[in-house]
Each structure stands twice: as structure tokens, then as C-alpha cells.
C-alpha positions as MATLAB code, in Angstrom:
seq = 'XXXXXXXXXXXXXXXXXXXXXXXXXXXXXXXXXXXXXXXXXXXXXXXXXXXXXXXXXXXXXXXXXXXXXXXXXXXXXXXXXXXXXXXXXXXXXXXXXXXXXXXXXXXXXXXXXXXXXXXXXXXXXXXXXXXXXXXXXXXXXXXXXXXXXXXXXXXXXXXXXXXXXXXXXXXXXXXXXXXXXXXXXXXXXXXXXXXXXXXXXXXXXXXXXXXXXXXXXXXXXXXXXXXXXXXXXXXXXXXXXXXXXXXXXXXXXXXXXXXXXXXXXXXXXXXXXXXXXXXXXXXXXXXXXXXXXXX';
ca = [
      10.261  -37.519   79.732;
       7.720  -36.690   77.471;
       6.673  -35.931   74.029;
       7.585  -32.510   72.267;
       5.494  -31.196   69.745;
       7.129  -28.988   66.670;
       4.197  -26.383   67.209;
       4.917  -23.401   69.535;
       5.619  -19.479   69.921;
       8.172  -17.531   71.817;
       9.542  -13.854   71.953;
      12.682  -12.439   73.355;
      14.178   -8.857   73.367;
      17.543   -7.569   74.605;
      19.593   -4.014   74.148;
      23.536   -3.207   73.644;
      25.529   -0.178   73.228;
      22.240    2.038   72.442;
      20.938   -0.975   70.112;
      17.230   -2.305   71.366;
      16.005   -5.326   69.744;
      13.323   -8.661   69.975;
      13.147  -11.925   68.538;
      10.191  -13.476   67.631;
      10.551  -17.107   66.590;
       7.892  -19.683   65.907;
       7.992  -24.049   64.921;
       5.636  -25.780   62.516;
       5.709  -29.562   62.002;
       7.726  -30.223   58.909;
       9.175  -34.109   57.671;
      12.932  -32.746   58.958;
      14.685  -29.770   60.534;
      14.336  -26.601   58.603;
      15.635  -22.876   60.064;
      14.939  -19.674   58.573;
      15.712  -16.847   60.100;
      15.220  -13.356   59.140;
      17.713  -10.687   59.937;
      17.889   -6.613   59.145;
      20.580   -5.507   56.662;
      23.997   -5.741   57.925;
      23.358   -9.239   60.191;
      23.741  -11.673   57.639;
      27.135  -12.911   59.420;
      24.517  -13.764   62.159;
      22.963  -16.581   60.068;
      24.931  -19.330   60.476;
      25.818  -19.239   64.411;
      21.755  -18.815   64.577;
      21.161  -21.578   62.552;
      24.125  -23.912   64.437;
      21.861  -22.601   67.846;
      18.572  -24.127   66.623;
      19.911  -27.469   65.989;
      21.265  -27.690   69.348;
      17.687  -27.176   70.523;
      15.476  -29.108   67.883;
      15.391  -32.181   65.824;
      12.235  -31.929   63.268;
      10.029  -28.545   62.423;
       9.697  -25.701   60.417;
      11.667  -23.278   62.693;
      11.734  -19.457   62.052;
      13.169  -16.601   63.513;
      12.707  -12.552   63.100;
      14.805   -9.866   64.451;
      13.469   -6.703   64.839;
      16.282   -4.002   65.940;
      16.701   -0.281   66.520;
      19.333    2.199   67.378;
      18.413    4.716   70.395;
      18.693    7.943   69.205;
      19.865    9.332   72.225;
      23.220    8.243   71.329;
      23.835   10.445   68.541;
      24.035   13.891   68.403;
      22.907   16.228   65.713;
      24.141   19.119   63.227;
      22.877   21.784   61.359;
      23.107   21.641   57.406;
      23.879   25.110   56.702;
      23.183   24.409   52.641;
      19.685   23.459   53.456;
      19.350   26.198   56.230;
      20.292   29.240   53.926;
      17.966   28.238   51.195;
      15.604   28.149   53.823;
      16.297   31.405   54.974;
      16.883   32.786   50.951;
      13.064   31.631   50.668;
      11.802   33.356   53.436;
      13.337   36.187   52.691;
      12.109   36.070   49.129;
       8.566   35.942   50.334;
       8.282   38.767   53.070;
       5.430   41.434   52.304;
       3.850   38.714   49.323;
       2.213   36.366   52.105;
       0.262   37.868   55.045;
       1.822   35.363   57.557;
       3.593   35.244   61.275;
       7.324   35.393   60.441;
       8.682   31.546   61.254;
       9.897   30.664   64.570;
      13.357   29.539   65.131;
      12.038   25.895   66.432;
       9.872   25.983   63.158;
      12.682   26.606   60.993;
      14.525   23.843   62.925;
      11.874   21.268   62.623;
      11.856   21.670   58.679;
      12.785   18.371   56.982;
      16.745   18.719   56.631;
      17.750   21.789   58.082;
      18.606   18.947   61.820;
      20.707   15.921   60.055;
      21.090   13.198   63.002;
      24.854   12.109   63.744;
      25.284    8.059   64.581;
      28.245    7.266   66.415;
      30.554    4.663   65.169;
      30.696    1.671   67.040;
      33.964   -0.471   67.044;
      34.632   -3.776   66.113;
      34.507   -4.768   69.888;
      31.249   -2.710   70.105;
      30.234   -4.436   66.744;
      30.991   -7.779   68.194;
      29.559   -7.784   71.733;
      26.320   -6.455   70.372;
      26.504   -8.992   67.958;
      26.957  -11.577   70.887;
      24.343  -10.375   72.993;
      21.904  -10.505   69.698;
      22.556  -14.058   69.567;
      22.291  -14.822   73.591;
      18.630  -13.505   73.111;
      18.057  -15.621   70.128;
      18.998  -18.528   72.473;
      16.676  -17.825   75.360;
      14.048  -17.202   72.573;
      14.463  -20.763   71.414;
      15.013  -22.042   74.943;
      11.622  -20.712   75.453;
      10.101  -22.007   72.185;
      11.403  -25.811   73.136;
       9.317  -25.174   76.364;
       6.287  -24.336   74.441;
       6.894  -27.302   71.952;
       7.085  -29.183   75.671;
       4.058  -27.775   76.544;
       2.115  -28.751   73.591;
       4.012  -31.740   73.778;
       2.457  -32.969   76.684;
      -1.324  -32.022   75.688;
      -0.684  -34.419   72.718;
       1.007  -37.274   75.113;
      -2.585  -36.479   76.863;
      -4.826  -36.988   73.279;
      -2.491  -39.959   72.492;
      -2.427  -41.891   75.217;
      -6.337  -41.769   74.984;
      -6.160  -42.943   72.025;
      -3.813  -45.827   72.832;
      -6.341  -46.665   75.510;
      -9.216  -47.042   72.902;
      -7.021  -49.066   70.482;
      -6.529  -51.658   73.063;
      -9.900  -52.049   74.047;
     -10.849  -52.708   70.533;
      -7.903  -55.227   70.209;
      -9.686  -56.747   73.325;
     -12.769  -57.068   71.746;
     -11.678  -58.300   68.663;
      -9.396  -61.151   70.657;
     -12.939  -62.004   72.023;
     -14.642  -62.018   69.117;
     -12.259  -64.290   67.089;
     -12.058  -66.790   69.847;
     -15.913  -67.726   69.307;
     -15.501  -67.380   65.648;
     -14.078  -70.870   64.890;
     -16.478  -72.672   67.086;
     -19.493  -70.947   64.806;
     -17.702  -71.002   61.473;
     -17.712  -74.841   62.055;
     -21.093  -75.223   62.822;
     -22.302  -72.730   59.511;
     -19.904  -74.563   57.853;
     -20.876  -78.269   58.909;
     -23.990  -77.156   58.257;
     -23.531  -76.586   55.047;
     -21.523  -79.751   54.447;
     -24.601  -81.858   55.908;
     -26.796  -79.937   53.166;
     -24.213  -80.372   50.204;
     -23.777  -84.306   51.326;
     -27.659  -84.530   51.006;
     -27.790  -83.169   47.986;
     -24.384  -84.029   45.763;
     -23.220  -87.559   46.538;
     -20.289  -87.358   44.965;
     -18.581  -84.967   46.943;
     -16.735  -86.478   49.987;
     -16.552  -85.701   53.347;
     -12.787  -85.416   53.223;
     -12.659  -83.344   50.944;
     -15.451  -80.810   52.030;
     -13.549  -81.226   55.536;
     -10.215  -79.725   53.985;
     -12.013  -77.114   52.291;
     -13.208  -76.060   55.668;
      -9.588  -76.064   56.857;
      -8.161  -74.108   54.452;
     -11.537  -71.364   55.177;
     -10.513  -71.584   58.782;
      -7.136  -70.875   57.990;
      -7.971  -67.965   55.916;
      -9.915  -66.382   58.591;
      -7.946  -66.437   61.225;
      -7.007  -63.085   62.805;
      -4.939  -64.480   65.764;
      -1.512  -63.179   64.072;
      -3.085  -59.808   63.506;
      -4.361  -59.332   66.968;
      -0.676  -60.255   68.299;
       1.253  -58.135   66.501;
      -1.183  -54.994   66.915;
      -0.967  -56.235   70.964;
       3.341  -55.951   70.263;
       2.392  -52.553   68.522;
       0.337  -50.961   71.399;
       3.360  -52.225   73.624;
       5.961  -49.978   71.470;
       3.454  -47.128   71.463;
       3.991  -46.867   75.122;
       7.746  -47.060   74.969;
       8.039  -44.514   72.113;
       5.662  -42.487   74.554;
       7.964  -42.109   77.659;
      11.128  -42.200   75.484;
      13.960  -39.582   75.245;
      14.565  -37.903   72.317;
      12.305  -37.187   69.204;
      10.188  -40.011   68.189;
       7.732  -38.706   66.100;
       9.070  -40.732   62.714;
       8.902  -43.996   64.684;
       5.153  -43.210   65.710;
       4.316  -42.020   62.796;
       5.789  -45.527   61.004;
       4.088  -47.477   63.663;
       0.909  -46.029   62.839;
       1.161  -46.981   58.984;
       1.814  -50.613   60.723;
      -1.419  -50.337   62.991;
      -3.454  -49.696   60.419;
      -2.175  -52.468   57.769;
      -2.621  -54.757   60.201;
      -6.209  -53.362   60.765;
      -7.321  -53.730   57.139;
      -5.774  -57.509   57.417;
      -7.896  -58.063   60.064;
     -11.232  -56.175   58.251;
     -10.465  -58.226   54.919;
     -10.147  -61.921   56.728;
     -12.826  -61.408   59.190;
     -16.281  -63.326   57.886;
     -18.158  -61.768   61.151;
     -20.183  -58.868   61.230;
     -19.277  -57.934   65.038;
     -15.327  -58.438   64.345;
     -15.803  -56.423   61.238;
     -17.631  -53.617   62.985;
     -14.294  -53.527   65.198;
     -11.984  -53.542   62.772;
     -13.445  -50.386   60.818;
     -13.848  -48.426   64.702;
     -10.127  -49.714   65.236;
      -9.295  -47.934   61.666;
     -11.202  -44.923   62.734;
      -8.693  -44.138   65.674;
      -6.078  -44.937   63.984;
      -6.623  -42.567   61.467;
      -7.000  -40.270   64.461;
      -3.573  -41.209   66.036;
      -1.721  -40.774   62.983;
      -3.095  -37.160   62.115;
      -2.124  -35.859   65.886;
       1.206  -37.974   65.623;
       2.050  -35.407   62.226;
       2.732  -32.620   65.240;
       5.185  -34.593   67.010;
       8.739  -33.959   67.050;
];
């Protein structure tokens, strides 16, 4: 399995009883599910069996569909309007010997706007309904074909992603290694310091600067943080190669990478760990704005 994006383009056409038509359906990312689809007059009926098709297909985007559709011609047959065809003929009349022209041709006469009236032929309710049913069949490969294209995309962003995933854990790496040396030097800054105070103010005890440095030690410790981002990189993955859509659940586990990046960037009292921290927060930013597109 692999990720599905809500981004993608597809086209279908089909023909019925003299009808010709093509679908043209596109998918933008969107917070839920939402189908529009746009039908000439006459199809609304078709609305909600198109609507019950995309849902089959897709859980999250901005889904629309347009239906283009044409009768052939060829199917009708055509009739002369006499009313429009004897004022025709009345004018003509009317204007021999005033206008120094070639007396109109029979196909000329024809071709005059109204004189021809096309005839449609009826369809029946069975006709009605088995075009109406092959309408929709084409609708369905057109979506079929738009989930492949959402697949498609899908798996260019498991590509970016994944990268991405890669980075964060190196960074967590680094950090890990960076707060493992940080206690040893915090001591020695901080004993340091305590050697300097005890020097100076006599009447501050040892035991009491020594708690103080416990309680700093406490507050800087990113150990917690690095764990849980390490448990968070490990549900990435899972979410990655999971069925179904799981773009919410990345897009939730990115809000908790980066909290517990800005934990780690507010306790840390080293420049190197810091420096980490704000790179880890850049890619994160960067997960979460491709993770948007995912279904």
C-alpha cells in the first residue's frame, strides 16, 4: 500500500442511443469529502447516484465532476416550415426587378435560418434510462481513473515524505548525542560557578547551591522529548505503509512533532542542541505542508 494524494485529473467519454458525452472530473485537498458535480439541464436525477459513486472511491478532497453531452444529429430528421418558407418566397417575389441580383437558389432558400426546423426523436423511458446508466458507468471509470492519479501523486509524496522522515531522524540522532554530553558540561559550568560564588558569598552553602544545580539539570533535560519524537518517527512509518486514508493522523502527528520540537528548543541551554532543534522545526514545517495533500 501506499499513500493517496487528493490532487489529480481524469477524463472519460461514452455515447448511447445517438447521445455522445465526456466527463471531466478533478480532486483538490479539502479537511473532508466534498462532491460537486455539474450536470446539463434535464440530469439532475443523476446527482445523487454520482455523488453515492464518489464516496465509494474517496475519503477526503474537493471532488468535482462536469458532463459535457450532445445529441447526434443524424438521428433526427428534418421538416420544412411552410409559414416561414412562403414569407420567404412573398419577399422575393416582392423584390424582383427592384434589386439587380441572381434569383436565389433552391439550397439558398433552404439554408435560410427557419425555413429547415430539425426533428428529435423521442426516446423512451428504457432509452431514457439505459442512457442514463451508461452516463453514470463513464462517470465511474472517470473516477476509477482519478483514484489512480491521486495514487500516482500519492506515491511521489510517500517519495518527498519519507525523505523527510529520514532527515528528522538524523536530527533526533544528533540531538540524542548532543544531550548526552550536556550534563557532564552543565556540571562543570555549573561547579564552576559554585566554586566562584563559595569564594565570594560565604553564606551560601554547598547544599544548597548543589540542589539548585539539580533542579537546572532537571529543567534541561531533553531525554523525554527525544523519546517520544523517536515513538513519533516510528508511527510515521506505520501511517506510511498503512491502508486506508491517513492523512488526518499525519497531519495530527505533525502538530505533535513539532510541540515536542519547541520543548526541546526552549529547555536546551546549548548552542549546538539548539541549532538542531530550530533545523528539526524547519522540516517539520516542511512535512506538515506536503502532508495537507494527503488523503
Amino acid at each position: 500500500m501506499t499513500l493517496s494524494s487528493m490532487t489529480g485529473f481524469a477524463r472519460a467519454q461514452g455515447a448511447q442511443a445517438g447521445w455522445r458525452w465526456h466527463w471531466e472530473v478533478r480532486s483538490v485537498n479539502a479537511r473532508g469529502l466534498d462532491v460537486r458535480v455539474r450536470f446539463p439541464e434535464g440530469f439532475d436525477g443523476l446527482e445523487s447516484p454520482a455523488r453515492i459513486l464518489a464516496t465509494e472511491r474517496f475519503a477526503r478532497g474537493n471532488v468535482s465532476a462536469s458532463l459535457t453531452l450532445t445529441n447526434d444529429p443524424a438521428r433526427g430528421s428534418i421538416k420544412i416550415n411552410p409559414e416561414v418558407l412562403a414569407q420567404v418566397i412573398a419577399t422575393l417575389d416582392a423584390l424582383k426587378g427592384k434589386i439587380a441580383a441572381s434569383p436565389p437558389t433552391l439550397d439558398g432558400i433552404l439554408a435560410l435560418r427557419g425555413v429547415l426546423e430539425p426533428q428529435t426523436v423521442e426516446l423512451s423511458q428504457a432509452d431514457l434510462a439505459a442512457r442514463d446508466a451508461a452516463v453514470l458507468g463513464s462517470l465511474a471509470g472517470a473516477y476509477d481513473a482519478l483514484n489512480i492519479a491521486r495514487r500516482e501523486e500519492g506515491a511521489r509524496l510517500h517519495v518527498v515524505l519519507s525523505q523527510q522522515i529520514d532527515r528528522m531522524e538524523q536530527l533526533v540522532q544528533d540531538a540524542e548525542r548532543v544531550a548526552a554530553s550536556q550534563p557532564a558540561q552543565f556540571r562543570a559550568r555549573l561547579r564552576s560557578m559554585v566554586d566562584e560564588l563559595l569564594s565570594t558569598r560565604a553564606g551560601v552553602s554547598e547544599e544548597r547551591l548543589a540542589q539548585e544545580v539539580a533542579l537546572l539539570l532537571a529543567k534541561a533535560d531533553v531525554r523525554e522529548e527525544i523519546d517520544r519524537l523517536k515513538s513519533h518517527l516510528a508511527q510515521a512509518r506505520d501511517l506510511f505503509s498503512a491502508k486506508g486514508a491517513q492523512g488526518r493522523r499525519l497531519d495530527f502527528l505533525a502538530q505533535e512533532f513539532n510541540r515536542e520540537a519547541n520543548t526541546l528548543c526552549s529547555k536546551s541551554s546549548d548552542i549546538e542542541l539548539t541549532r538542531i532543534g530550530l533545523e528539526l522545526k524547519t522540516v517539520i514545517d516542511q512535512l506538515r505542508e506536503q502532508v495537507q495533500n494527503v488523503e
